[in-house]
N, C-alpha and C positions, 0 to 999 in steps of 0.2 A: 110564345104565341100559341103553341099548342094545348088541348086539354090533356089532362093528365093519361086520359084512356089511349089517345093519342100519340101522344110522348111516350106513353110505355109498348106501343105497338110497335114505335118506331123504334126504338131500342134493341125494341126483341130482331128486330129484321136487320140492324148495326150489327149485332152481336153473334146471329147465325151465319151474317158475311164474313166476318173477320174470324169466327172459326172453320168454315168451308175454307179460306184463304190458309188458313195454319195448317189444316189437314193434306192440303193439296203440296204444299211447303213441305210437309214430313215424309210425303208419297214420292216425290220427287229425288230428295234430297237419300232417300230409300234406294230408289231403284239405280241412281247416280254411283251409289258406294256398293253396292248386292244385285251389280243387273242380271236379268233374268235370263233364261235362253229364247232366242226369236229366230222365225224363220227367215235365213239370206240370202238365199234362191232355192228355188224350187226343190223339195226332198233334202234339203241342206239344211240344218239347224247350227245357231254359233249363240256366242254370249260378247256381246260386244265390252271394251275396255271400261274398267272402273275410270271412275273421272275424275282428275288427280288437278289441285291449286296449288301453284308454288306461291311460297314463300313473298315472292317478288311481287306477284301479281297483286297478292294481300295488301303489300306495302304502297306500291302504287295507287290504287284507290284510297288509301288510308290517307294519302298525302295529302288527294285532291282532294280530300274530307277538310282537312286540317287547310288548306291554303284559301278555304273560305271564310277563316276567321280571321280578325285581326290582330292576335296573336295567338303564344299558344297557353298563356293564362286562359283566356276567353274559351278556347276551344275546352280545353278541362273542366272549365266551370260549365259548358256544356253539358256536356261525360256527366257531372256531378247532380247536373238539375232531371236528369235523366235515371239517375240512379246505376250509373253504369262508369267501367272504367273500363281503359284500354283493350286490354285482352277481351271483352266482351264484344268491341266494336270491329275487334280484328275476327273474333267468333264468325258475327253475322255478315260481315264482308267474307268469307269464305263460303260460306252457307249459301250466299248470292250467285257468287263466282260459279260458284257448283252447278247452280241451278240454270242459269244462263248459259253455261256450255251443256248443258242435257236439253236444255231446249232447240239450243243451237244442232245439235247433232241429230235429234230424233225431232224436229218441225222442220225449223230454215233449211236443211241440207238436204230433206226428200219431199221441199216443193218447189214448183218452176212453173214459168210464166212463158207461153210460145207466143212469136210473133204472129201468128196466126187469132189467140186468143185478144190480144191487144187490139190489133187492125177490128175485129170484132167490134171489141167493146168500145172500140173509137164509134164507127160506123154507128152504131146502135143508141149511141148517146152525144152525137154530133152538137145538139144544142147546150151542152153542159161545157162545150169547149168551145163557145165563143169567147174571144178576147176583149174586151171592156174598152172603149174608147179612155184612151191614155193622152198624157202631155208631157214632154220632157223638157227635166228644169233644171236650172241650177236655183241655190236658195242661198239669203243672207237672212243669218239668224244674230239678235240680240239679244242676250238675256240679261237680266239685272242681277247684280253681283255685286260685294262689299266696296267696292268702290262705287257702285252707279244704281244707284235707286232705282224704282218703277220709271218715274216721271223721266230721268236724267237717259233711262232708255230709252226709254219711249220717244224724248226728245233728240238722242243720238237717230234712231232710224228713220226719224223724219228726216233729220238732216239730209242721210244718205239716198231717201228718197228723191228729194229735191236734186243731188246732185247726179241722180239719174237723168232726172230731167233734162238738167242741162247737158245730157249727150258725155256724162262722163261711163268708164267701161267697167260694168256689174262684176266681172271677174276681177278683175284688178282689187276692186272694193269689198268683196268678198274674202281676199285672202289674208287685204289688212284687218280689216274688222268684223268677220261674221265668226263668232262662237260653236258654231256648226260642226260636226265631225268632219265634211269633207271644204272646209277650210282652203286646206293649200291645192286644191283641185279648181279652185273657183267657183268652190260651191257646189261643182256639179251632182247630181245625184241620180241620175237616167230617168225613167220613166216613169210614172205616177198612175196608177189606172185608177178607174173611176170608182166611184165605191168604196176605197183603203185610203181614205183620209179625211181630217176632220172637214163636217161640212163647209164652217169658214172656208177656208183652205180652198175646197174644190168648187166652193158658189165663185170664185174668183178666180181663177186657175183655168176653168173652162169656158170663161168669156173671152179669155186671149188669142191674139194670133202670135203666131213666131215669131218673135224678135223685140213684144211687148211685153211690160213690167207689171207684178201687181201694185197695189198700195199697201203700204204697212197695217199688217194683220197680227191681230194680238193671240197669241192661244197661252195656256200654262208656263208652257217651254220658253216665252218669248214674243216679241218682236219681227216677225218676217217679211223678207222683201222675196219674192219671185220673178225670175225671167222664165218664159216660154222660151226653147227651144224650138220645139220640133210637137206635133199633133199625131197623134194616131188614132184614127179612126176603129170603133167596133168592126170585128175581124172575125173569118170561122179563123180557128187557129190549123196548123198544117198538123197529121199523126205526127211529124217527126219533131214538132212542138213541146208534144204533150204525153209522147209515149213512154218516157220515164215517170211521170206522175202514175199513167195509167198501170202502168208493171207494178210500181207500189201499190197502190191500191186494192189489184188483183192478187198480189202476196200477201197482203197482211188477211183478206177477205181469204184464200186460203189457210194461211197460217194459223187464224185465228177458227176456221176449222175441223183442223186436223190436230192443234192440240185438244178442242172441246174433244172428240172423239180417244184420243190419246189419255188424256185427263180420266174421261171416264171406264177405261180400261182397266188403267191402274186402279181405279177404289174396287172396280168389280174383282181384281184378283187380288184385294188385301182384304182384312180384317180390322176395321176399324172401330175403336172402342173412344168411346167420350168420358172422361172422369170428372 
């Protein structure tokens, strides 16, 4: 859908990311194996430790590499389409390892988040942490599967519908028949807030009171029957809520930085050549 003038501008701006990305890669992966000397208090100069990957560590991510395929034909013929073989993938899994502990040691471990800053930034952004009027459900889910066509679902969760009605008990029925993950819970699944769900779903969901069913609602996944539990009304939320959200948030907005700062350190004291 682009014109050509276009397409090749956009290319040029692909192409100088992904070598900023490799340069910063090499800078790293530098300083990780030949660190520099820095100052570690006052009048103090030290070289902090080269930063060493066992063996082991390599292996372990290698695994979790490999136990995403479904065998280890597949995983190879991967490797293959790739143009790459093992020792390459164990390469760049080392190369990572590297780099995430240099980050880890010179970002994440000289920033911190005081309660002080938090209680702050609660205060200051009070309306960003209202809580969403919520419903708590349990849910019976049917899905159509090689035994039970659209229709033959469709026609099972009426039924269970119906036998709602008649005052039989949604957990019970739940556990025999909903296809759902939390199944042998009776369905349960806690809270639902407003907003994080399809609209089907929550156009009917929040006409309920507690202790009321919806009717069977079709989406992708299925078949659903909902019970209203329990109603939660729109909330400010308390700091001790939401004050882990907020520490993240203020770490990575640090984190992210003091490596830009960090990052540009390092090109200022190398010499970097493009071939």
């Amino acid at each position: 859908s682009l014109s050509p003038e276009e397409l090749h501008r956009r290319m040029g701006e692909v192409h100088q990311q992904v070598l900023e990305q490799l340069i910063d890669e090499k800078l790293m992966l530098q300083e990780a194996r030949n660190p520099r000397q820095v100052e570690v208090a006052k009048g103090k100069i030290g070289v902090p430790p080269v930063i060493e990957v066992s063996e082991q560590e390599v292996q372990e991510v290698l695994e979790k590499t490999r136990g995403r395929f479904q065998s280890p034909e597949e995983f190879l013929g991967a490797l293959q389409q790739q143009g790459l073989i093992e020792e390459d993938l164990r390469a760049r899994f080392r190369e990572q390892i590297t780099i995430q502990k240099l980050i880890s040691r010179e970002i994440r471990s000289r920033v911190a988040v005081s309660p002080a800053e938090i209680t702050s930034t609660y205060e200051a952004n009070r309306d960003r942490f209202r809580a969403p009027p919520a419903v708590q459900v349990a849910t019976l889910l049917i899905r159509p599967k090689d035994n039970l066509d659209m229709e033959r679902a469709q026609a099972l969760s009426e039924g269970l519908h119906r036998r709602l009605q008649q005052k039989e008990d949604f957990y019970e029925l739940a556990k025999r028949y909903s296809d759902g993950l939390n199944a042998q819970m009776g369905g349960r699944i806690g809270f639902l807030e407003k907003g994080k769900s399809r609209k089907e779903i929550e156009e009917a969901l929040f006409r309920l009171k507690p202790g009321e069913f919806s009717p069977v609602i079709q989406t992708p996944a299925g078949f659903h029957l909902f019970l209203v539990e329990a109603i939660r009304p729109e909330r400010q939320s308390d700091l001790a809520e939401v004050q882990e959200d907020i520490k993240y948030e203020l770490l990575e907005e640090k984190s992210a930085a003091r490596y830009k700062e960090w990052i540009a350190r390092l090109r200022e004291d190398s010499y970097i050549s493009v071939k």
